[in-house]
C-alpha positions in Angstrom: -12.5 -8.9 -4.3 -13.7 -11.1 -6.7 -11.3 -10.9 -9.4 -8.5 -11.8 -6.7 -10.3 -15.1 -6.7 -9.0 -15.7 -10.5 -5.7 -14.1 -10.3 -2.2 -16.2 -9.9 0.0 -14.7 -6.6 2.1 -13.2 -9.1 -0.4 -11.3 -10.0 -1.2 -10.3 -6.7 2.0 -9.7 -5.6 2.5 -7.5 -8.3 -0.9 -5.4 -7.4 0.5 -5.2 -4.0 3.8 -4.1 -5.5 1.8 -1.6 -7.4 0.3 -0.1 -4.3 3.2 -0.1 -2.3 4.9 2.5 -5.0 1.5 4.6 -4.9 1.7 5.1 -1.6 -1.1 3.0 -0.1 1.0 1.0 2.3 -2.2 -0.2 4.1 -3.9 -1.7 1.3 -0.4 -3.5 0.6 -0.2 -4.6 3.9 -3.3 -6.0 3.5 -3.2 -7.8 0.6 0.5 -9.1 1.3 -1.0 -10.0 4.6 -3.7 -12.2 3.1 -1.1 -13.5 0.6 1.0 -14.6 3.5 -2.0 -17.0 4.7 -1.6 -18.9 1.7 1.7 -19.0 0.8 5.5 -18.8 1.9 7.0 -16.4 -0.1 10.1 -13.6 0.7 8.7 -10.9 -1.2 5.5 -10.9 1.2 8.1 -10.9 4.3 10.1 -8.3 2.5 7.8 -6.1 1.6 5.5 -6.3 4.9 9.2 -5.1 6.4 9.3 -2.3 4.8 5.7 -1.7 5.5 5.9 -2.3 9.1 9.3 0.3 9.1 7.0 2.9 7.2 4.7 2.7 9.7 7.0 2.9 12.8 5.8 -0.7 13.9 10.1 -2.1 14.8 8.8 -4.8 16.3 6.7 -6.0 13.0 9.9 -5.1 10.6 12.2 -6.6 12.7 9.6 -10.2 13.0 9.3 -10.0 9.1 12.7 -9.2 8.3 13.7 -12.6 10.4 11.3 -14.4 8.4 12.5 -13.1 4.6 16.1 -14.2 6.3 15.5 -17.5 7.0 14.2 -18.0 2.9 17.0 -15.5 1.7 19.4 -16.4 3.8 23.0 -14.0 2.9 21.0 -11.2 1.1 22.6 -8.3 1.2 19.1 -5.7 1.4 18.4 -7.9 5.1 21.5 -6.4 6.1 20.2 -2.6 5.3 16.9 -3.0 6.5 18.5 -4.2 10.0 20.5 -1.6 9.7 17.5 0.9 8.9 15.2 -0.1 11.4 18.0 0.2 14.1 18.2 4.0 12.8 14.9 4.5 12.9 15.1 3.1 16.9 18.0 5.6 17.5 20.4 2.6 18.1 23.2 3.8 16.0 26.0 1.7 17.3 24.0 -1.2 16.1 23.4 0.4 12.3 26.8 0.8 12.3 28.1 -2.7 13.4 25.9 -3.4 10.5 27.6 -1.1 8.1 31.0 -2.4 9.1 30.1 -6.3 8.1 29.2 -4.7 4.6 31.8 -2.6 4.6 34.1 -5.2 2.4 31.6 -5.1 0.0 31.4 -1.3 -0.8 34.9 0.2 0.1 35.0 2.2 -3.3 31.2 3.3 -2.4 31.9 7.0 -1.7 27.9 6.8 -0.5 28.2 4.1 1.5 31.4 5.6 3.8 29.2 8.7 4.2 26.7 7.1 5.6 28.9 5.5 7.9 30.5 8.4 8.9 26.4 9.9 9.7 26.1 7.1 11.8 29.6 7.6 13.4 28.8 11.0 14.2 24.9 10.5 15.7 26.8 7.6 17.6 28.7 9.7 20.0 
């Protein structure tokens, strides 16, 4: 705890970073949490989206992801993640209205019209 004290919030970010890829989403959380106390930063909202989808908590992804928008405002991983958390919910006709605003942006993407056509087929 003490050598937080003397670190920049790069450096933490990055040590949150760090545990987020080892698998210890609630000691990311925490720290990203504490990070967010101090300052206004998307990676914090990002990354406690992911988090929050991790951990089933929709309503937490969904109150992050709104607040990463409003900094990164047109980025196109916002547009996933909606799209991801309203899989996760089971509300495929929303992933997929999702999918067809980005649709422009991948139609070579032979993964991206698979996906669509998953969601398509879950959809009804």
């Amino acid at each position: 705890e003490r050598t937080k004290d003397i670190l920049t919030y790069r450096d933490i970010l990055q040590y949150a970073s760090l545990e987020m890829a080892e698998g210890n989403i609630d000691k990311a959380e925490e720290t990203y949490l504490h990070l967010e106390e101090s300052i206004t930063y998307d990676a914090i909202y990002k990354n406690l989206s992911i988090i929050y989808l991790k951990k089933k908590d929709y309503i937490k992804a969904f109150d992050y992801l709104n607040k990463f928008k409003k900094i990164s405002q047109n980025d196109i991983w916002a547009q996933f993640q909606t799209a991801n958390i309203y899989k996760e919910l089971g509300k495929y006709d929303k992933a997929l209205e999702v999918y067809e605003k980005l649709r422009p942006f991948y139609k070579d993407d032979k993964n991206f019209e698979e996906e669509m056509n998953l969601l398509r087929g879950k959809n009804g």
